[in-house]
N, C-alpha and C positions, 0 to 999 in steps of 0.2 A: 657426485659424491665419491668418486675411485680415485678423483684424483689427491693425494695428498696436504696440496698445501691448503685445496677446499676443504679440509678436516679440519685441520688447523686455525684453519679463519674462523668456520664456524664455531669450535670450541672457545677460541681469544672472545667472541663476540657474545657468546653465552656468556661468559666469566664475567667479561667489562659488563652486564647487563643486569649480573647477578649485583656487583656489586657496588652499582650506583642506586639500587634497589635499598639495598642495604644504608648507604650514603642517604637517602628520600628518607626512610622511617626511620635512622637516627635524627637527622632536623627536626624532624617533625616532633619527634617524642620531646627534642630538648624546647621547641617550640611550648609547645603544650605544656612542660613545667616551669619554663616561664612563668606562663601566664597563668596557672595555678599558682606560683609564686607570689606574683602580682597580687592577686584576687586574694588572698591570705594575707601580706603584708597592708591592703587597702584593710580588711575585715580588721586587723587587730589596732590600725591606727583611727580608725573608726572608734573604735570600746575605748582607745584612750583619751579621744579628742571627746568625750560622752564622760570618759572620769575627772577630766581636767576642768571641764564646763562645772560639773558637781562641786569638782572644788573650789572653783571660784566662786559660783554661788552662795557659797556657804558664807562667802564673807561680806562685810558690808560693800567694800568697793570694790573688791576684787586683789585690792593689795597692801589690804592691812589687815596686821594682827596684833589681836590683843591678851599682851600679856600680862598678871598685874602685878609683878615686880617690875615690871618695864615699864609699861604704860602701853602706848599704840606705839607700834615698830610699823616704818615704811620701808621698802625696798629701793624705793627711787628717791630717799629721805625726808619727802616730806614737804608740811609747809610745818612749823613755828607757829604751836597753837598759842604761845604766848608767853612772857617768863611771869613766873611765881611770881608770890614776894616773900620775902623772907622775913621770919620773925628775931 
C-alpha cells in the first residue's frame, strides 16, 4: 500500500466498481418499468377488449345498426334485402 501507483489502482478499481453498480440498478430499475409497463398496457387492453365484446353484443350481428330514418346500416354493405315497390 506505500507504493503509489498501488493507490491509484486501487482507487480506479473502486470507482470502475462503484459505477457499474450504478450501470446494474439503473437496468434493472428500467427493466422493471418495463414490465410494469407491459402489465398496465395488457390490464387496460383487457377492459377494452370486455367493452368492445359489450358492444358488439348489444347488437344483433355485431355489425348492424339500426336507424329508423335509415333503416339497417351495414359497414361491409350489406346484402339487398330487396327493392320496394313503388306506388
Amino acid at each position: 500500500m506505500n507504493d503509489p501507483s498501488t493507490l491509484w489502482l486501487t482507487v480506479t478499481n473502486i470507482a470502475l466498481g462503484a459505477v457499474t453498480l450504478i450501470c446494474i440498478v439503473a437496468v434493472g430499475i428500467g427493466i422493471i418499468q418495463e414490465l410494469a409497463a407491459r402489465a398496465k398496457k395488457r390490464a387496460t387492453l383487457s377492459k377494452l377488449d370486455q367493452e368492445v365484446s359489450d358492444l358488439v353484443a348489444s347488437f344483433n350481428d355485431g355489425h348492424a345498426f339500426d336507424f329508423p330514418s335509415l333503416g339497417v346500416t351495414m359497414a361491409d354493405g350489406g346484402e339487398e334485402l330487396g327493392k320496394k315497390e313503388e306506388r
